[in-house]
Steps between C-alpha positions, in 0.01 A plus 500: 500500500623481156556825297302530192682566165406762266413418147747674213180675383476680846845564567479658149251695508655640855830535390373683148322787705758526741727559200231789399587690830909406500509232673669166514300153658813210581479256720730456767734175635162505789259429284339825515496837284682811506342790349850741326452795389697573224472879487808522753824470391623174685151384429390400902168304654213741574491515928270252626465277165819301559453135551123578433252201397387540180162650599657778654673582258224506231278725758764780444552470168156496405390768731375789338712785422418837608363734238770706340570849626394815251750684327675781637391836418778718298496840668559765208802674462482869504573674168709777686774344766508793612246514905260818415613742733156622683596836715451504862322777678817577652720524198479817412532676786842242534611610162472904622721386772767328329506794230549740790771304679682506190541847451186680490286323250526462110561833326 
């Protein structure tokens, strides 16, 4: 079985679209491709495309990316930092106490 050689035209056209998505194409001392991505910092093979055959390789890269995910929506800052302070049911009758316990309510 002999392996079949790309022509530069194909190998181009992979390696340009790879490039696209930040990617590197090089053949390896096997005779086979590695697939690097070069978005890491030491730029490293992607898991499972090292020592790939070429077709391989060119299914990944030309695989269609997933659509892009909307924007985030920007909750609004309140004006006032300020929480509003709603009253509890229970607050006045808390306040009465606290005025009492400290000497008798306000005069």
């Amino acid at each position: 079985m002999q392996k079949q050689t790309p022509t530069p035209n194909h190998l181009a056209r992979i390696r340009k679209q790879a490039k696209r998505r930040g990617l590197r194409v090089l053949k390896d001392f096997t005779g086979n491709y590695n697939l690097v991505s070069t978005h890491t910092e030491p730029p490293r093979a992607l898991a499972g495309l090292e020592h790939a055959s070429l077709s391989d390789i060119e299914v990944a890269v030309f695989t269609p990316l997933p659509p892009p995910r909307p924007p985030r929506q920007r909750v609004a800052r309140l004006a006032d930092p300020q929480p509003s302070q709603t009253s509890h049911p229970a607050a006045a009758s808390f306040v009465s106490l606290v005025d009492l316990l400290n000497g008798g309510g306000a005069r």
